[in-house]
DRENDO-1510 file (C-alpha; in Angstrom, 1 decimal, always signed):
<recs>
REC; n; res; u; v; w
REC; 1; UNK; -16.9; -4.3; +3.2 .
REC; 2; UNK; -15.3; -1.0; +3.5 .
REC; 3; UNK; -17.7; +1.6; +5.4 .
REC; 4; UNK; -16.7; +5.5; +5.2 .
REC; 5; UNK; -17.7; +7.8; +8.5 .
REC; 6; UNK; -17.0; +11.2; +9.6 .
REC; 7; UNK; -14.7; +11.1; +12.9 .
REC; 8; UNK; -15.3; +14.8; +13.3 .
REC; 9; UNK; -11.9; +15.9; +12.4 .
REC; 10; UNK; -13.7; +17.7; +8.9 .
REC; 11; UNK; -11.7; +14.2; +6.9 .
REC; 12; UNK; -13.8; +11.6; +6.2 .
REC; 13; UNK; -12.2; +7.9; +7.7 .
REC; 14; UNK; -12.7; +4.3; +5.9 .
REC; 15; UNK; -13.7; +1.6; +8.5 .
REC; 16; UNK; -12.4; -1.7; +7.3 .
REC; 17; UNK; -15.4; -4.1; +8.0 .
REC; 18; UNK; -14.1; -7.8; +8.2 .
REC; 19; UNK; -16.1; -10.4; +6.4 .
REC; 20; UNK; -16.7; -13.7; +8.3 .
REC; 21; UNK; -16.1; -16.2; +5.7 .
REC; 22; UNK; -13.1; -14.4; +4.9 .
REC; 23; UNK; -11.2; -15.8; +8.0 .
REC; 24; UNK; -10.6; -19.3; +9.4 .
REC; 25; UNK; -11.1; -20.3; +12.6 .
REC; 26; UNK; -7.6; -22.1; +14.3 .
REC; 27; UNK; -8.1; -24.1; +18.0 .
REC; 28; UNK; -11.5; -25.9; +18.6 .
REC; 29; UNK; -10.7; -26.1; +22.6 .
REC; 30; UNK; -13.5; -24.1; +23.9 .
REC; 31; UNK; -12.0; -22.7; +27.2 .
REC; 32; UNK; -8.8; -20.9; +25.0 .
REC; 33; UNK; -9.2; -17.8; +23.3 .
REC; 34; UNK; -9.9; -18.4; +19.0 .
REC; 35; UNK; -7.4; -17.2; +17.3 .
REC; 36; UNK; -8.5; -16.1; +13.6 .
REC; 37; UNK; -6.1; -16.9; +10.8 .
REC; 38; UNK; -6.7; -15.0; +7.9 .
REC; 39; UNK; -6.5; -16.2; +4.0 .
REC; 40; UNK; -3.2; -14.3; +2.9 .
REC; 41; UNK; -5.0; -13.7; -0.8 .
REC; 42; UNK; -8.0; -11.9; +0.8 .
REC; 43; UNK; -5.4; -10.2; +2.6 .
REC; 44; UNK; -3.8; -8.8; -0.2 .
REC; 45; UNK; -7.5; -8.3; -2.3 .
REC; 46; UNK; -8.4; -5.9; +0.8 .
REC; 47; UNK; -5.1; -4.2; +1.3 .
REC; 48; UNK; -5.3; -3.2; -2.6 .
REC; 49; UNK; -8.9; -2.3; -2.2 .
REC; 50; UNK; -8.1; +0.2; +0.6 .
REC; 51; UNK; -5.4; +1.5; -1.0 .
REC; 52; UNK; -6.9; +2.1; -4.7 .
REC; 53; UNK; -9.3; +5.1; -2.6 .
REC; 54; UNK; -6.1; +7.4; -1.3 .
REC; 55; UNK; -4.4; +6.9; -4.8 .
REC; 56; UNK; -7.6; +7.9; -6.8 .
REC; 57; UNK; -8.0; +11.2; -5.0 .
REC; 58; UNK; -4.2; +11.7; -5.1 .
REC; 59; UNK; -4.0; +11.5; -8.8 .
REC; 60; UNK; -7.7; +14.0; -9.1 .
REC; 61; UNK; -6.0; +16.9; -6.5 .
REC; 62; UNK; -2.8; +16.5; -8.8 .
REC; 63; UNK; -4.6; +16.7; -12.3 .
REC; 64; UNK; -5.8; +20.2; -10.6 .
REC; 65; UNK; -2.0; +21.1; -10.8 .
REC; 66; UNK; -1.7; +20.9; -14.5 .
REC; 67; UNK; -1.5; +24.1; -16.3 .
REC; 68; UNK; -0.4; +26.0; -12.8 .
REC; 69; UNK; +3.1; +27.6; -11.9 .
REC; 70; UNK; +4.6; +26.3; -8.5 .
REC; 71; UNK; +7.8; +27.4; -6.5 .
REC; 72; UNK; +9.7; +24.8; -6.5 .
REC; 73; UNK; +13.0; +24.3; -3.9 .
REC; 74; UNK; +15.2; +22.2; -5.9 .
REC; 75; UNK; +16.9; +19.4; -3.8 .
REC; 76; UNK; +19.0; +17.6; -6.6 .
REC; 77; UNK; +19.0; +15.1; -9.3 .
REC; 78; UNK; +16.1; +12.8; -10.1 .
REC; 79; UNK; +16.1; +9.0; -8.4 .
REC; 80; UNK; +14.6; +8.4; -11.2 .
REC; 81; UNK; +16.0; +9.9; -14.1 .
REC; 82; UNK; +19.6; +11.6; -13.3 .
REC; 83; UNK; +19.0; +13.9; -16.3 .
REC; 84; UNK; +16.5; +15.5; -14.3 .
REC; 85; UNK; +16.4; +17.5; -11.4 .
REC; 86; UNK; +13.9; +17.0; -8.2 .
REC; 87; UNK; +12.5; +19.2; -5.7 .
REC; 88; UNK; +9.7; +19.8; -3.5 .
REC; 89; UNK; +6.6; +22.4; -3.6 .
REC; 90; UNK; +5.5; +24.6; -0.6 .
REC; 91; UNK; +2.8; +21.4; +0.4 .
REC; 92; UNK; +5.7; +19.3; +0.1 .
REC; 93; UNK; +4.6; +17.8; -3.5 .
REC; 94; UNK; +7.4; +16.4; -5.6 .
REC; 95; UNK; +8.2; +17.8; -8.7 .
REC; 96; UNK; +10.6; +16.7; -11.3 .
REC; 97; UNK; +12.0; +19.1; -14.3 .
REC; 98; UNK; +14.8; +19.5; -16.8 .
REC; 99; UNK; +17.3; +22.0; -15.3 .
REC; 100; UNK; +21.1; +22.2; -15.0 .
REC; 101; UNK; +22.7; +21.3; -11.7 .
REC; 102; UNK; +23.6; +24.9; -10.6 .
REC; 103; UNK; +19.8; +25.4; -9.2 .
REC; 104; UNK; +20.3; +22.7; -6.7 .
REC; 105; UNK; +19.3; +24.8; -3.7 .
REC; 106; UNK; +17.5; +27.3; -5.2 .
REC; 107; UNK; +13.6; +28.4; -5.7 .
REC; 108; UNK; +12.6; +28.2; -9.0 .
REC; 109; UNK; +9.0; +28.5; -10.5 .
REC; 110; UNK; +8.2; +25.4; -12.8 .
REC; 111; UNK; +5.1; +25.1; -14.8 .
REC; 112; UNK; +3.2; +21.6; -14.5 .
REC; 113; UNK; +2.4; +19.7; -17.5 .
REC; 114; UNK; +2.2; +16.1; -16.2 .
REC; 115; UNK; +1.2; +14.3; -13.0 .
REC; 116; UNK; +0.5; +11.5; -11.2 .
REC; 117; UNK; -0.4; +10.1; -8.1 .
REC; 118; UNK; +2.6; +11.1; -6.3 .
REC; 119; UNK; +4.5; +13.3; -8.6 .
REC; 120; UNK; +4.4; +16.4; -10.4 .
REC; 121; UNK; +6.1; +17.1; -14.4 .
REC; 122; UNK; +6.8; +20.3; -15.2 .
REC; 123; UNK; +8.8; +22.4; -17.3 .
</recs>
């Protein structure tokens, strides 16, 4: 069960709330501490649960991008596309574009079209 509380901080936090039939108890010797073994597939079912919430609202504050002109300091070809070039906004957002190799180093402004979770397309 995943529970979501304000720590006071002006973020809200996500409190990971452990079901009890999704472990196993290990040891029956009463006097030694239990040690809880967990299921490794409810492991993995929880970590993507947790994890599908950050990459939802990363995706909805990008989509707010589209349409808008960012500075951009260009740091170099794409990792993932060499034909592209790569850099990073003023709130340290990544942003990939066509451009020649002589603005490595340089501010440009690039106009986003496209985005995802964790990048930024522009033109």
């Amino acid at each position: 069960m995943v529970k979501y509380y304000n720590n006071g901080s002006g973020r809200g936090s996500v409190w990971l709330e452990r079901d009890v039939r999704d472990v196993e108890v290990a040891g029956s010797n009463p006097v030694a501490p239990t040690k809880i073994k967990e299921n490794k597939n409810d492991e993995g079912e929880r970590n993507i649960k947790l994890l599908e919430l950050p990459k939802r609202i990363s995706l909805e504050e990008n989509r707010k991008m589209i349409g808008k002109k960012v500075d951009v300091l260009v740091e170099g070809a794409s990792k993932s596309d060499p034909n592209r070039l790569s850099g990073r906004t003023r709130q340290n957002h990544i942003v990939v574009f066509n451009g020649s190799q002589d603005l490595v180093g340089k501010l440009v402004g690039v106009l986003i079209h496209e985005v995802t979770d964790l990048t930024l397309f522009g033109k």
